[in-house]
MISE-892179 format. One record per residue (C-alpha): residue in one letter; x, z, y. Coordinates in steps of 0.1 Angstrom, whole numbers, padded with zeros to 4 digits, always signed. Layout:
BEGIN
aXZY/...
This chain:
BEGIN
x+0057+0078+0188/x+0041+0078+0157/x+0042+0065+0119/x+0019+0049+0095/x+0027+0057+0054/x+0018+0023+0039/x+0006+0034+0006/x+0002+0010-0022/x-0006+0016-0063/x+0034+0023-0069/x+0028+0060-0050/x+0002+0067-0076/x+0026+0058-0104/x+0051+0080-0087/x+0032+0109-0091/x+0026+0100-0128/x-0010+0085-0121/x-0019+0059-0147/x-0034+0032-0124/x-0018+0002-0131/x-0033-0025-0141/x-0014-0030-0175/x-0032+0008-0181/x-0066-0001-0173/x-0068-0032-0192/x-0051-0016-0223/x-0076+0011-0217/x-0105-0012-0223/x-0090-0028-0252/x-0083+0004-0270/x-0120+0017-0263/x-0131-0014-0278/x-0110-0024-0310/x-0116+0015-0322/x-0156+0008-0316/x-0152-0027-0340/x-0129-0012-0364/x-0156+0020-0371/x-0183-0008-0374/x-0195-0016-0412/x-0177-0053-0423/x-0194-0079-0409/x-0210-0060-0387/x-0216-0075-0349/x-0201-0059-0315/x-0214-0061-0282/x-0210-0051-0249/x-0215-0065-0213/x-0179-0084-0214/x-0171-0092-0252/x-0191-0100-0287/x-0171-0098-0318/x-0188-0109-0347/x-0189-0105-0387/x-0153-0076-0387/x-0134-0096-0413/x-0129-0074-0448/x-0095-0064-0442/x-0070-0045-0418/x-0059-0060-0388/x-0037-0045-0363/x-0057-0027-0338/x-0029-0014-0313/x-0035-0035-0287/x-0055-0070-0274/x-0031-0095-0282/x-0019-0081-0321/x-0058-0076-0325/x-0071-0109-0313/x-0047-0127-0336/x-0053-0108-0366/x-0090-0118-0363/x-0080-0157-0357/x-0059-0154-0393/x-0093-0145-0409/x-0115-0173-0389/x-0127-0151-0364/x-0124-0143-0328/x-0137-0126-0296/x-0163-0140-0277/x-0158-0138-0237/x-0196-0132-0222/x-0171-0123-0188/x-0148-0154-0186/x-0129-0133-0159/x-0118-0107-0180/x-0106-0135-0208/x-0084-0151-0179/x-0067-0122-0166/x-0061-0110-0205/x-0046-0137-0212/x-0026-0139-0185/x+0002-0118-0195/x+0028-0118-0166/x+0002-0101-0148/x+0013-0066-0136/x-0009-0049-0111/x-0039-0050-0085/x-0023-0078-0068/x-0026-0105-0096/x-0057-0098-0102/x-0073-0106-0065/x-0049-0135-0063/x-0063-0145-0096/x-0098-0145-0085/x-0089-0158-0052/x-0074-0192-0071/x-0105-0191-0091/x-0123-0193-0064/x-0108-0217-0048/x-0109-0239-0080/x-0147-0235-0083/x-0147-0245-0045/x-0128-0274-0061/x-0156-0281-0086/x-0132-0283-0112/x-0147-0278-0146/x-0116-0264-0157/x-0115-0231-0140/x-0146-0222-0167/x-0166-0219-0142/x-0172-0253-0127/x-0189-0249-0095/x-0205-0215-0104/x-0197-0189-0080/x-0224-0167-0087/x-0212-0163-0119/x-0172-0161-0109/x-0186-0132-0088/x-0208-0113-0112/x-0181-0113-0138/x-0155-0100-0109/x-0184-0072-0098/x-0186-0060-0139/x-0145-0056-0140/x-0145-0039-0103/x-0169-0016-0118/x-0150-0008-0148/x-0118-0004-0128/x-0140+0022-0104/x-0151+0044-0138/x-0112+0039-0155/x-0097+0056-0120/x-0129+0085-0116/x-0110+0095-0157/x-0075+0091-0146/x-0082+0108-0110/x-0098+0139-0134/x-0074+0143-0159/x-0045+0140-0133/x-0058+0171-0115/x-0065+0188-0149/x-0032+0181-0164/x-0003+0177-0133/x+0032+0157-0148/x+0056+0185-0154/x+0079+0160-0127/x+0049+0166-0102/x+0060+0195-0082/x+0093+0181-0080/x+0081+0142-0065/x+0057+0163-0042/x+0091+0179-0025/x+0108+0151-0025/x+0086+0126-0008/x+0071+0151+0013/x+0102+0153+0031/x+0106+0118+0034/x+0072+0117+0050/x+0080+0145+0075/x+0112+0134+0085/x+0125+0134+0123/x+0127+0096+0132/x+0159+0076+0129/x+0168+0053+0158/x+0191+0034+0140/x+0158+0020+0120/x+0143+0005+0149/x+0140-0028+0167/x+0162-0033+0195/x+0136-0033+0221/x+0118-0001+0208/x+0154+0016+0212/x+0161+0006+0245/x+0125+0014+0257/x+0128+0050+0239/x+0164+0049+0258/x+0147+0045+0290/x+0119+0068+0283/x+0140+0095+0279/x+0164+0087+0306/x+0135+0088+0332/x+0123+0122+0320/x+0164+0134+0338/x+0167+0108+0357/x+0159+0129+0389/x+0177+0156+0377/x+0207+0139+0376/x+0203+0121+0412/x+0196+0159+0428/x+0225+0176+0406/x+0250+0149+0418/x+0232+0161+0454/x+0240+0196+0449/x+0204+0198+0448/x+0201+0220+0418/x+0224+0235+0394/x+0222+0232+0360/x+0210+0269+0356/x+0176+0257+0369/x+0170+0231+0345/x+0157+0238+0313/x+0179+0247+0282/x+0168+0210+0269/x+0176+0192+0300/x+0208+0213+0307/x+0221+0207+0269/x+0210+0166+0274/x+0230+0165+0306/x+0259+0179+0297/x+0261+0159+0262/x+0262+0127+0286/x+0287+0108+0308/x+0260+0104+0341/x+0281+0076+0356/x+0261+0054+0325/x+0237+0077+0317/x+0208+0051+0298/x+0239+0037+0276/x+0252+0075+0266/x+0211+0080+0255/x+0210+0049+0237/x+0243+0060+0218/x+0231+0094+0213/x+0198+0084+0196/x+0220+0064+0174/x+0239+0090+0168/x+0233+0113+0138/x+0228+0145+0160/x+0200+0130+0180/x+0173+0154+0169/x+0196+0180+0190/x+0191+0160+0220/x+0158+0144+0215/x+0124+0151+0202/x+0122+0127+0175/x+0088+0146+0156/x+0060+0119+0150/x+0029+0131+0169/x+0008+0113+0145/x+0013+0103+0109/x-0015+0080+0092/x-0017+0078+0055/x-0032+0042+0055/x-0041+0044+0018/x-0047+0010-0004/x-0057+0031-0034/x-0085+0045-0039/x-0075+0077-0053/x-0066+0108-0033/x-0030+0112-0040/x-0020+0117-0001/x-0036+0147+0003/x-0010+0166-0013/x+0006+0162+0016/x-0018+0168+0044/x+0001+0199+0061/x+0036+0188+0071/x+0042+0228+0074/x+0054+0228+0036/x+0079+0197+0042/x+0091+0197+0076/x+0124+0217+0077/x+0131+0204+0110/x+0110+0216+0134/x+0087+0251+0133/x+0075+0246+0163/x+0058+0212+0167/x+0042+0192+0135/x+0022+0158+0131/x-0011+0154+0134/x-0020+0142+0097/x-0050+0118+0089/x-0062+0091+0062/x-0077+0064+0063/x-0088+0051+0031/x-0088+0010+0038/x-0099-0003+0007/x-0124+0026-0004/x-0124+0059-0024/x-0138+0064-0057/x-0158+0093-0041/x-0195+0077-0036/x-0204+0110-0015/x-0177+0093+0011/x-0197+0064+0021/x-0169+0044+0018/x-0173+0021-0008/x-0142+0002-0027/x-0135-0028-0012/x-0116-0053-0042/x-0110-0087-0033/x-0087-0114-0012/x-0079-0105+0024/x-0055-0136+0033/x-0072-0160+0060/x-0040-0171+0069/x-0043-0192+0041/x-0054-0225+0046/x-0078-0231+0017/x-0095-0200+0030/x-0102-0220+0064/x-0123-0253+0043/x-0140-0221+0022/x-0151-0205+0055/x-0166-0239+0070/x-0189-0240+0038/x-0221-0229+0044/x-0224-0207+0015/x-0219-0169+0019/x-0212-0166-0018/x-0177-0177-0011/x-0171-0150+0008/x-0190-0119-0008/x-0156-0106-0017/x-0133-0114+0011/x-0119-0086+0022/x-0117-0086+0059/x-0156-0093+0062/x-0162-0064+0037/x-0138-0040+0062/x-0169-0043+0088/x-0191-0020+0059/x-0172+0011+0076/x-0152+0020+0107/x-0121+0024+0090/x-0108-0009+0106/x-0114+0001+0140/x-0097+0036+0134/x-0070+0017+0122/x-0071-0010+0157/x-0076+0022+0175/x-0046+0041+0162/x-0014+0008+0166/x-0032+0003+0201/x-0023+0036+0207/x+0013+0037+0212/x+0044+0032+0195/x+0045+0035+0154/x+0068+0030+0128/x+0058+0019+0092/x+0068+0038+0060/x+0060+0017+0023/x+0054+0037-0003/x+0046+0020-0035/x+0030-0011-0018/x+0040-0043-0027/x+0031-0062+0007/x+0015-0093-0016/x-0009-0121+0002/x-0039-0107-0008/x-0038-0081+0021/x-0019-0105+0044/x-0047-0106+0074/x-0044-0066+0080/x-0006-0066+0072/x-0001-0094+0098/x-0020-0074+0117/x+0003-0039+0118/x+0034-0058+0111/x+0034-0078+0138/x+0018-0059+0168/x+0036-0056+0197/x+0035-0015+0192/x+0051-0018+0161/x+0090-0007+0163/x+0102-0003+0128/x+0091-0012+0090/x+0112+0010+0066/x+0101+0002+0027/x+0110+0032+0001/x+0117+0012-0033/x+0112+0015-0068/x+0146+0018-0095/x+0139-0003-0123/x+0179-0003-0138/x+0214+0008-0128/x+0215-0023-0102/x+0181-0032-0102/x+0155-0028-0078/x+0125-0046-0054/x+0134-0039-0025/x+0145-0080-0019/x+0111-0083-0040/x+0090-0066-0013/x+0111-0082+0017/x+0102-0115+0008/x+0064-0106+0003/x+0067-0087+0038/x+0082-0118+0048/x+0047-0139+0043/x+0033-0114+0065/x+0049-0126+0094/x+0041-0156+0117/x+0069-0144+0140/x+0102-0146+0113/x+0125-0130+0144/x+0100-0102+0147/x+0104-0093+0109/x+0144-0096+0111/x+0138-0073+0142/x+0119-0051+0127/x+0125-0047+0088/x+0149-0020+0082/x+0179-0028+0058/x+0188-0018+0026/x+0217+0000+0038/x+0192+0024+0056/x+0163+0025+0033/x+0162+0043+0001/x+0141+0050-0032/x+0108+0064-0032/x+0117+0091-0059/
């Protein structure tokens, strides 16, 4: 059996990354207002996003977008948007994080599918998509700075997350996590591997001095009159890893970022305190992209929802435009989808969430592993915001829209009672 760690913006945040988007847009507004402020009065700013013209003889609060932009408006001045993109999602306040902003561009696109004038961009596509290209580009240079100065400069808190979910990550699998029908076929796996050894013991066969120490210790633990219900209540039991090798053969860190935070834990030998013998195989696959450009794997920021059933009128339009930044056509750039195909074909897996909010703009591939018939369990780790608030009902209902089959995800979502925070 193995596991996939679901990794989403929240595990760079963890780790004391700053990668949301919040940080990145208050980035760019700081870089800017300090570049107009040290202009002469009157002077004229320009980049490839903004003009702001004619700084007004007096101070104005420069700490961040809003408190600048309205200082400006009280002396008859403003900010020109050249990128009508950035202007939207800057003024859209209640958005948080990566996830607004592909939704964002994917209503905007479906608005200017609309031909609705009011989107700002009428019918104009080309120019939706330019505008969207310039901020992906800025978002790719703000993480190459954070990615450096996180390396340079680790949180003091970092060696002490690293420990703590690097053990979640290595730890033996819990039955009690898992769909029903992946229990009882793990139940019958592992009754079939004794199975004979019970009918030839009950023969006088064999004794239990020729079995080995596993088998003999498994055998004895059980009542053999009901020997496939006694496994299925040992693996629920909490000394099944005496019993039962319960080690993933595999872990995948299938990584939405496009940072490099998971390779801090690529060898399970510093985190797995439970077996010294055996350890996962550990691999990566970077879905969306790295930041890297020597990796050939270049960042993939979009919408990925064709479930949705605007997407289905925008897909019958003959104009490729509409789909230069749909996610699941831009996945066929590398083979990181097929490893991906290639790894839940290949047995049994259970799904850890670390920091991934599950939204609809990655709903095709999240359909896709949640509801594949290898797919046993899907355990979310979630965020603390206050004494009795958290997101874990947050992300259930997002992983909710992920699902077709709503049995499968009752099946197969692990309960709060079982799951636990991230850090």
């Amino acid at each position: 059996m193995n596991r996939i760690i679901l990794i989403g913006n929240g595990f760079d945040l963890a780790h004391g990354m700053q990668t949301s988007y919040r940080q990145f847009i208050d980035d760019y507004w700081k870089k800017c207002i300090n570049q107009i402020i040290q202009l002469g009065i009157n002077e004229k700013f320009e980049n490839d996003e903004i003009i702001s013209q004619n700084r007004p003889n007096a101070e104005i609060p420069n700490d961040n977008y809003k408190n600048f932009s309205n200082g400006l408006k009280k002396h008859r001045k403003d900010i020109f948007f050249k990128n009508k993109f950035l202007q939207i999602i800057t003024e859209k306040s209640q958005i948080q994080n990566w996830v607004d902003i592909e939704n964002e561009y994917y209503t905007l696109l479906k608005t200017t599918f609309n031909q609705r004038v009011s989107s700002g961009y009428g019918s104009d596509v080309k120019t939706l998509n330019k505008d969207f290209e310039s901020i992906k580009n800025k978002l790719i240079e703000y993480l190459k700075l954070v990615d450096t100065k996180f390396n340079e400069n680790l949180d003091p808190k970092y060696l002490r997350t690293k420990n703590i979910i690097g053990h979640k990550i290595y730890h033996p699998f819990e039955l009690k996590d898992f769909s029903e029908s992946s229990l009882n076929q793990k139940a019958e796996t592992e009754y079939e591997l004794i199975k004979k050894d019970i009918d030839a013991l009950s023969q006088n066969q064999i004794t239990l001095e020729e079995l080995s120490e596993s088998k003999r210790r498994l055998i004895t633990r059980i009542n053999t009159k009901n020997p496939l219900f006694e496994i299925k209540k040992l693996l629920l039991s909490d000394s099944a890893l005496n019993y039962f090798d319960l080690i993933p053969e595999q872990t995948i860190f299938l990584n939405f970022n496009y940072t490099f935070t998971e390779k801090t834990y690529s060898n399970p030998r510093e985190f797995d305190q439970f077996n010294d013998i055996r350890y996962s195989s550990v691999k990566s696959i970077h879905i969306h992209g790295t930041i890297n450009s020597r990796d050939n794997n270049p960042v993939i920021f979009g919408y990925g929802d064709e479930i949705d059933d605007d997407y289905k009128s925008i897909e019958k339009l003959n104009n490729n435009d509409y789909l230069e930044n749909i996610k699941s056509i831009n996945y066929l750039e590398t083979d990181n989808y097929k490893k991906l195909l290639e790894y839940i074909n290949s047995g049994n897996f259970q799904v850890f969430i670390f920091g991934h909010s599950c939204g609809i703009s990655d709903r095709t591939l999240l359909n896709t592993v949640f509801e594949h018939e290898n797919c046993a369990s899907i355990k979310l780790y979630y965020h603390k915001k206050a004494e009795h608030i958290d997101n874990y009902s947050d992300i259930v209902r997002n992983i909710s829209r992920n699902f077709n089959d709503k049995a499968k995800m009752r099946d197969r979502v692990v309960n709060k009672n079982y799951c636990e925070q991230l850090i």
